[in-house]
C-alpha positions in Angstrom: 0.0 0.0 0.0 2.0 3.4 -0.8 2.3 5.6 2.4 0.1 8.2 1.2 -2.5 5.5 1.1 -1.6 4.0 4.8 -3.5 5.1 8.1 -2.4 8.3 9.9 -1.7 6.0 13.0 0.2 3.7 11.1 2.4 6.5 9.3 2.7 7.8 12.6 4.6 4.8 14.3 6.6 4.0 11.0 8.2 7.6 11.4 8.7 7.0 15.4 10.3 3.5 14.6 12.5 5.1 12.1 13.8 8.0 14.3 14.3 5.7 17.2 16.6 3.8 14.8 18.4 6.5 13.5 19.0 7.7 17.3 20.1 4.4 18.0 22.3 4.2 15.5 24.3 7.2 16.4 24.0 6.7 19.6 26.2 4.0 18.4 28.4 5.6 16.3 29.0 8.2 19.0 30.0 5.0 21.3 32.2 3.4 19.0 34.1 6.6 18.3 34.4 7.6 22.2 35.6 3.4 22.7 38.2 4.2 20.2 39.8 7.3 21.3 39.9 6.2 24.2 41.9 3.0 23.2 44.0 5.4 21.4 44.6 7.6 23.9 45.6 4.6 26.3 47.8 3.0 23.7 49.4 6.0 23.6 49.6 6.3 26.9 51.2 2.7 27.0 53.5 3.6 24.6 55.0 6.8 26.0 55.5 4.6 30.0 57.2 2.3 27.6 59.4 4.5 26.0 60.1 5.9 29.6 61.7 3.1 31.3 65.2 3.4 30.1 67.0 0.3 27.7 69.6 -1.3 29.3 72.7 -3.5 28.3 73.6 -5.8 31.1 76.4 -8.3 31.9 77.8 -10.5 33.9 81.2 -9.6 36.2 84.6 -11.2 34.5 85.1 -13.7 37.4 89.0 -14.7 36.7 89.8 -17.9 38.8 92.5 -19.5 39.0 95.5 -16.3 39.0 98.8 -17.8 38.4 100.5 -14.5 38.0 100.2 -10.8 38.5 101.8 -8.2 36.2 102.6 -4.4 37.0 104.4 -1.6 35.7 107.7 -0.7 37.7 110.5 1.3 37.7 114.0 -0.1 37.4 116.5 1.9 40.1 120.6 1.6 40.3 121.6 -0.8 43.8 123.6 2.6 44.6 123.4 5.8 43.2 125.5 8.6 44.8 125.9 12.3 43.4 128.9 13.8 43.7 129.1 17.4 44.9 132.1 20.0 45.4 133.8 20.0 49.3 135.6 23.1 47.6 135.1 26.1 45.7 137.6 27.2 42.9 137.6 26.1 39.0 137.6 22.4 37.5 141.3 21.7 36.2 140.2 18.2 34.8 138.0 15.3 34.5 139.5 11.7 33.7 135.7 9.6 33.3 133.0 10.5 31.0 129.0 9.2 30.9 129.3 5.4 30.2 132.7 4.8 31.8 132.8 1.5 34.3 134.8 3.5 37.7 136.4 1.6 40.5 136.4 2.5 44.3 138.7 5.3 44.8 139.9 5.8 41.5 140.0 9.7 40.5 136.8 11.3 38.5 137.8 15.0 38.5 140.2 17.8 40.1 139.5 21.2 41.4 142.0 23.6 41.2 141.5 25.6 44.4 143.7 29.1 44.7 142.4 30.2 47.8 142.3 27.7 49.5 146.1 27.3 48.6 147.0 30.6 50.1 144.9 29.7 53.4 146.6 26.3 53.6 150.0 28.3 53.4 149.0 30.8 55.6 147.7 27.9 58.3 151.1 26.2 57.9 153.5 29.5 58.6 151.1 30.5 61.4 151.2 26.6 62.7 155.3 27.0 62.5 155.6 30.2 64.7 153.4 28.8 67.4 155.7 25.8 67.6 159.0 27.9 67.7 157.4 30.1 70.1 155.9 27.0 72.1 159.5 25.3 72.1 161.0 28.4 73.8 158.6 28.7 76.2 159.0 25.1 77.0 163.2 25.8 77.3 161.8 28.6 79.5 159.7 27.1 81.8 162.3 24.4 82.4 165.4 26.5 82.9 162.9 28.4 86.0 162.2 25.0 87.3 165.7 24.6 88.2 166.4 28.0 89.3 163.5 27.3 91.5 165.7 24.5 93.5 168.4 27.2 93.6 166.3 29.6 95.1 167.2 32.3 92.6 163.4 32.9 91.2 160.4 32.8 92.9 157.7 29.5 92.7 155.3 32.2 91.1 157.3 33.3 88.7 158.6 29.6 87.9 154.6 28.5 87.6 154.0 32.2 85.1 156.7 30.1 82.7 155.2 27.0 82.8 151.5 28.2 82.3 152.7 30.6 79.5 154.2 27.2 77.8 150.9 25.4 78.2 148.9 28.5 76.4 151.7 28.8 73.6 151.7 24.6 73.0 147.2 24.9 73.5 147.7 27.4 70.5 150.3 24.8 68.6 147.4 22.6 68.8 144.7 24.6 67.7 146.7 25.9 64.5 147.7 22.6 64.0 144.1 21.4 63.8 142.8 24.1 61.7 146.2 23.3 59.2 144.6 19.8 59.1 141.3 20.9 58.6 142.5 22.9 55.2 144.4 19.8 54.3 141.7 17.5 54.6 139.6 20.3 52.3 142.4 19.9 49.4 142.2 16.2 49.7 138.3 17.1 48.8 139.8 18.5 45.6 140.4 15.6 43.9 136.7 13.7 43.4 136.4 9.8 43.5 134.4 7.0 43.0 132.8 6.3 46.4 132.3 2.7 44.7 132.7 -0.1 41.7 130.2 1.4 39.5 129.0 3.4 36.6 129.5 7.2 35.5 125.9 8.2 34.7 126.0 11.5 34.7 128.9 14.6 34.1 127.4 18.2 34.9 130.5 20.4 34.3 133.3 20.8 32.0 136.7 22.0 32.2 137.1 25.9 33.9 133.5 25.6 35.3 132.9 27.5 38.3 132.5 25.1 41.5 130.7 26.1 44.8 130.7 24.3 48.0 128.2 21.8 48.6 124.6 20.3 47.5 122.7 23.8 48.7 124.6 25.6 46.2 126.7 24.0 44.1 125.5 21.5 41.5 126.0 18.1 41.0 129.1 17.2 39.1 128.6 13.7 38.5 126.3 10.8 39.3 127.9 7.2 39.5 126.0 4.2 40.0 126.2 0.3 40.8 124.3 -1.3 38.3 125.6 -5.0 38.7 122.3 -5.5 40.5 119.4 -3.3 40.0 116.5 -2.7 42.2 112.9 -2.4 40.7 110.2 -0.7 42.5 106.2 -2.1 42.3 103.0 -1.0 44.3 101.0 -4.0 44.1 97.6 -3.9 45.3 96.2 -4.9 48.5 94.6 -7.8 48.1 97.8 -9.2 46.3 100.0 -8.4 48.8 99.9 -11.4 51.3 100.2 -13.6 48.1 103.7 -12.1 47.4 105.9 -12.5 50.7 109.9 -11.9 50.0 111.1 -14.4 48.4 108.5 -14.5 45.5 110.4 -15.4 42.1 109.3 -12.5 39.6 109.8 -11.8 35.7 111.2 -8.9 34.4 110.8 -7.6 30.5 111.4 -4.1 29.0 110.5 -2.7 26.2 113.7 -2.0 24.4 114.3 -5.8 25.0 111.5 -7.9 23.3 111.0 -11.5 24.4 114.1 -11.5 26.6 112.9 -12.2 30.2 115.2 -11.6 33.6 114.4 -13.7 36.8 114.2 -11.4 39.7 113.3 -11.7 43.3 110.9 -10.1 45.8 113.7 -8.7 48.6 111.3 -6.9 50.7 108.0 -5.1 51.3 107.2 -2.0 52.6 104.6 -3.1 54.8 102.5 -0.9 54.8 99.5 0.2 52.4 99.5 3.8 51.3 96.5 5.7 51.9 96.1 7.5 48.4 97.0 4.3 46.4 95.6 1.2 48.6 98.8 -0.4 47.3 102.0 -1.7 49.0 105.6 -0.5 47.8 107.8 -3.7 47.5 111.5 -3.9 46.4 112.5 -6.8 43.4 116.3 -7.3 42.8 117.5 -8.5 39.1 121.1 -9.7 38.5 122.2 -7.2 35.8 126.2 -8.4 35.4 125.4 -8.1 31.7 124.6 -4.6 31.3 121.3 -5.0 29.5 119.2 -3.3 31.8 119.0 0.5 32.4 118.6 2.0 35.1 115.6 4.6 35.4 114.2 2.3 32.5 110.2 1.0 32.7 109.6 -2.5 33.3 107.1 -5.0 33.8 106.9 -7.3 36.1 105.4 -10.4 36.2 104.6 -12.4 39.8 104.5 -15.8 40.1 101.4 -15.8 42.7 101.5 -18.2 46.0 98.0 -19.6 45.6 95.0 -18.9 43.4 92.6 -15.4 43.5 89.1 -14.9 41.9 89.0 -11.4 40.6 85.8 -10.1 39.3 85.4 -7.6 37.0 83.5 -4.9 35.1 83.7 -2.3 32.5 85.0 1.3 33.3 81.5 2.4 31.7 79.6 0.8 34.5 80.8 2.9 37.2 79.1 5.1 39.0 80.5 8.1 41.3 78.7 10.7 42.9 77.8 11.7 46.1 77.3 8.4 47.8 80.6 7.2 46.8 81.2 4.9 43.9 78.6 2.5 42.7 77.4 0.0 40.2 74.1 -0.1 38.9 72.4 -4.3 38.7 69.1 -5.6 37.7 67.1 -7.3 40.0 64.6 -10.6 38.8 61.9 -7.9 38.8 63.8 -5.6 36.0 64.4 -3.5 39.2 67.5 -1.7 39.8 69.4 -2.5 42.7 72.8 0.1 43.8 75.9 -1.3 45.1 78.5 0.4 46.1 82.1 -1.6 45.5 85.7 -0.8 46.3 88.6 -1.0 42.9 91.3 -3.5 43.5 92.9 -2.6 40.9 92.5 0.1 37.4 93.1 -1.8 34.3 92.1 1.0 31.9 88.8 -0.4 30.4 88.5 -3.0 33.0 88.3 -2.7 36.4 89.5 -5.1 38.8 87.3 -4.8 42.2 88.0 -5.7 45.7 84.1 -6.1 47.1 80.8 -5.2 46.3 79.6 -7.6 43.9 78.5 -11.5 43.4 79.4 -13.1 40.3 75.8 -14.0 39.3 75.0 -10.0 39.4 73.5 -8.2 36.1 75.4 -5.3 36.1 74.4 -2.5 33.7 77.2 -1.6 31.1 76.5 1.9 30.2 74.0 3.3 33.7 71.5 6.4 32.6 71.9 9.4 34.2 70.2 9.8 37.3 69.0 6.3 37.5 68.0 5.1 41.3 67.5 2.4 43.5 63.6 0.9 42.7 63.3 2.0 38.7 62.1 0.1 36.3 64.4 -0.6 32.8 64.3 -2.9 30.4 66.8 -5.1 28.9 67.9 -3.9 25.3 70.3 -7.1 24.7 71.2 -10.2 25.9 73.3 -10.9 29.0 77.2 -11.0 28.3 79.8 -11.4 30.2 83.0 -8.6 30.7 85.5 -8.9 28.1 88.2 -11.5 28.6 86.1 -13.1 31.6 86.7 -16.8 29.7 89.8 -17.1 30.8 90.8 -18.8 34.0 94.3 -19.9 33.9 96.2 -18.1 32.0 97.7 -15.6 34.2 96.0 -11.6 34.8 97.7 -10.5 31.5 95.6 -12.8 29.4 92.5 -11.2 31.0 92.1 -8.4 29.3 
């Protein structure tokens, strides 16, 4: 029946029903798009926590077992090293050794020329020579009044006047006769020696140069040292130190030498860890008869160790230092991040050898963000891996890194 032909009643609740389904229908629409942007806006929302918990690279802590020996940078140092400085002023008339010359005890190095103290040395001499001649006649004196004493032709007083005249005159012999021994003993100083069997390592003047007394002013002339044996100076850490008692066998290479190795041995330790360094100052002697070694030279040193150490380990990137002291940042089960603080044994460069702190199961973040705490959240960006060089176990704490 066309609509213009149906019932007002009917056309009536065709046009209700219609509305009502139109109404429903955006009703709908309305819902749907309100259910949407709010999905959006907590996807988003997701999305931007997400992107807030900072990405992580963890590892595991190099755990080196198994330590058979230790190496450290030393300094090689002469068994004796003595400088030799001027006893007199005046000009140098000659030196007989140059740089690289092998010097016995006592044998001449150099000569002063010394004018004034000459002349004094002549003047103490004549002045030492009338005080005797003038001490021998008071001596004649004194005795001749003794015996005119028993003769009663002088007094006792004027006897005793003699006698304690000649005891000032011969109290002056010896004074003038010390000071004459005192110049002489300063000319001996003219002439410079080796103090003992060694090596001329330096020569600081030249023929005509100026000299002045002493090591306040004057320079040093030469340097001679023993380098049959040479001692090598090594701080090695605390944690190594009861592992090396004297008497621990050590290798010694330089640079200038590759693949020649000299046996040394531990001679003695200062016992004692300094404050600044948390390391221990211990002398090694080498046997250097040959030559090879230079004193002053860098060397490394390699310790044979007592008995094993487990080191663990960690990049220099994963430490933290601030206010609390310094730290290293783990992850928890939880993703959480836990702070602990750890002492250095020992500064590799990129690795870092440390004393306490840490387990070797930890995940330790390589590269911490700034101002991460205790309690946040990260996530883990790659696989765990462990710090570089951490496989080995026996080869010795070179091989670690």
């Amino acid at each position: 029946m066309p609509p213009d032909t149906l019932p007002p009643g009917v056309l009536l609740r065709k046009l209700r029903l219609a509305g009502v389904i139109a109404v429903a229908i955006i009703i709908i629409i309305v819902i749907a798009g309100l259910s949407l942007r709010a999905s959006n806006n907590k996807r988003l929302r997701d999305w931007t926590d997400e992107q807030a918990i900072p990405s992580v690279t963890i590892l595991k802590p190099g755990n080196h077992g198994d330590t058979a020996t230790l190496d450290l940078p030393g300094r090689l140092e002469p068994y004796s090293r003595a400088s030799l400085y001027a006893r007199v002023s005046g000009y140098l008339k000659s030196w007989k050794v140059d740089i690289g010359a092998q010097v016995r005890a006592g044998q001449l190095i150099a000569e002063i020329e010394t004018p004034d103290l000459d002349q004094q040395l002549l003047q103490a001499k004549a002045d030492l020579a009338s005080a005797q001649a003038n001490a021998s006649l008071a001596e004649l004196t004194a005795k001749r009044w003794q015996l005119l004493v028993k003769s009663n032709y002088v007094s006792k007083q004027a006897a005793d006047e003699t006698t304690a005249d000649f005891n000032a005159k011969q109290a002056l012999v010896n004074s003038l006769q010390a000071n004459r021994d005192r110049l002489q003993t300063l000319k001996n100083f003219s002439r410079i020696v080796a103090p003992f069997d060694g090596l001329v390592t330096a020569r600081r003047t030249d023929i005509g140069a100026l000299i002045n007394v002493g090591s306040g002013v004057g320079q040093e002339l030469f340097e001679v040292s023993k380098t049959g044996t040479l001692r090598a100076y090594v701080n090695v850490p605390q944690t190594y130190v009861p592992s090396i008692p004297p008497g621990t066998k050590a290798k010694i290479t330089v640079p200038e030498r590759p693949g020649k190795v000299y046996a040394a041995t531990v001679a003695s330790s200062a016992q004692a860890v300094n404050i600044v360094s948390g390391a221990t100052l211990m002398q090694i002697l080498v046997d250097n008869t040959n030559g090879e070694l230079l004193p002053g030279a860098f060397a490394n040193i390699s310790f044979d160790l007592s008995h094993n150490i487990a080191v663990l380990s960690v990049p220099a990137s994963a430490l933290m230092f601030d206010k609390a002291g310094l730290r290293v940042a783990t992850v928890g089960a939880d993703n959480k991040v836990m702070l602990k603080t750890v002492t250095i044994m020992r500064d590799r460069g990129k690795i870092i050898e440390l004393n306490a702190g840490l387990a070797p199961d930890d995940r330790v973040i390589e590269n911490p963000p700034d101002g991460i705490n205790n309690g946040d959240i990260v996530r883990i960006a790659e696989t765990t891996k462990k710090t570089e060089g951490s496989e080995g176990t026996s080869g010795g704490s070179k091989g670690l890194y």
